[in-house]
C-alpha positions as CSV (number, residue, x, y, z in Angstrom):
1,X,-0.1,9.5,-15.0
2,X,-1.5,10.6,-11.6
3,X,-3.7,13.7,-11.6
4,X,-3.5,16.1,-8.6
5,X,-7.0,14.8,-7.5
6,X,-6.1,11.0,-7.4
7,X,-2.7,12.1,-5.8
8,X,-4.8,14.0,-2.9
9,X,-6.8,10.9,-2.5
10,X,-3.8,8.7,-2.3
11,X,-2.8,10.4,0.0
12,X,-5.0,10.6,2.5
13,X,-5.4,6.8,2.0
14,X,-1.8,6.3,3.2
15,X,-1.8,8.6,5.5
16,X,-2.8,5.8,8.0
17,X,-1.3,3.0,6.5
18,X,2.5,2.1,8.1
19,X,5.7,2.2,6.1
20,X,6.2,-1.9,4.2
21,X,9.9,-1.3,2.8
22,X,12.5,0.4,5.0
23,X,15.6,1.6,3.0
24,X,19.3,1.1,5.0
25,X,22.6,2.5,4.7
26,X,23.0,-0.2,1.7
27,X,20.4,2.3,-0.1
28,X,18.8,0.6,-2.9
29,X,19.8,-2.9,-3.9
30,X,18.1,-5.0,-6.5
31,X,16.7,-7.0,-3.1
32,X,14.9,-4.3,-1.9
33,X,13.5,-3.6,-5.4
34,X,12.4,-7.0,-5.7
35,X,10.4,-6.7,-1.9
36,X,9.2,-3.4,-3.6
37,X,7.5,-4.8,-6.4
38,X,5.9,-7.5,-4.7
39,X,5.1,-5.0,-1.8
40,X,3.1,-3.0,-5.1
41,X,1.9,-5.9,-6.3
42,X,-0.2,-6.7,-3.3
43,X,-0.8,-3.4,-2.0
44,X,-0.9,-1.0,-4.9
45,X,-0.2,2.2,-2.2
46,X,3.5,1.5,-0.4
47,X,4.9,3.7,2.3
48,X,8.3,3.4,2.1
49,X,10.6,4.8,5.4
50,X,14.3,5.7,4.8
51,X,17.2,5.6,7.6
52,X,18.8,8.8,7.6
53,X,22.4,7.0,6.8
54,X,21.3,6.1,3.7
55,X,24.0,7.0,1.3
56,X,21.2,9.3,-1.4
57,X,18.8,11.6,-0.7
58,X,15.3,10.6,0.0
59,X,13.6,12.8,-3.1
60,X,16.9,10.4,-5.6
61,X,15.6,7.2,-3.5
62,X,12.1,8.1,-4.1
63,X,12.7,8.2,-7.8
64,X,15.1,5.5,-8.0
65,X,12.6,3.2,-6.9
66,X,9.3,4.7,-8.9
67,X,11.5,4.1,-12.0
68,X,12.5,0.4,-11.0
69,X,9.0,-0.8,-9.9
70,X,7.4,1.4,-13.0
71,X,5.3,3.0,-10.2
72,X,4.6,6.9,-9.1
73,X,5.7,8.8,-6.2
74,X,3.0,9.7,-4.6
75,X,4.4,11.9,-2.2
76,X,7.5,12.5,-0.1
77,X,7.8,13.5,3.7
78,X,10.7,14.0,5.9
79,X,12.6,10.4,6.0
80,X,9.0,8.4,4.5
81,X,7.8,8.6,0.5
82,X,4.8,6.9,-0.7
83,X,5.1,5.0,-3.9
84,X,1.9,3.6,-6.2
85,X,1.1,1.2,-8.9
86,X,-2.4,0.1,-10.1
87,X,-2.7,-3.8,-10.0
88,X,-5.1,-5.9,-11.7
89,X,-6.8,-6.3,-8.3
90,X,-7.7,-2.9,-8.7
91,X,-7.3,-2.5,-4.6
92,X,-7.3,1.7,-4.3
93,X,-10.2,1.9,-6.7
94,X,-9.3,5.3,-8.1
């Protein structure tokens, strides 16, 4: 569980960083879950960008996908939400 002062510092660390995983008018497929997790893996701090034909709304997408990747939302804006999930490379260093 993410406290509001590690959330703050996440971020303002992806605040910078370009969106990895763009979700379609498929929505969420177990493909896209699967190039999430990987995405976490590596990165531990994923901005995630959503077309606006996709068939759910981006706060049920944002969730959908913390629950599949066992990961946190981060934070949601407009079309983008940023997802995280410590590593053992420790990356963020929270």
């Amino acid at each position: 569980m993410l406290t509001g002062k590690n959330k703050s510092k996440l971020r303002s660390m992806a605040q910078t960083r370009k969106a990895i995983v763009m979700i379609g008018k498929d929505g969420i497929t177990d493909n896209l879950c699967e190039s999430l997790w990987n995405a976490l893996e590596a990165h531990e701090l994923v901005k995630v960008s959503c077309l606006k034909t996709m068939p759910i709304s981006v706060r049920e997408a944002a969730i959908e996908c913390a629950a599949a990747t066992n990961s946190e939302v981060v934070q949601i804006i407009g079309y983008t939400f940023v997802v995280y999930r410590k590593s053992d490379k420790n990356l963020c260093q929270l």
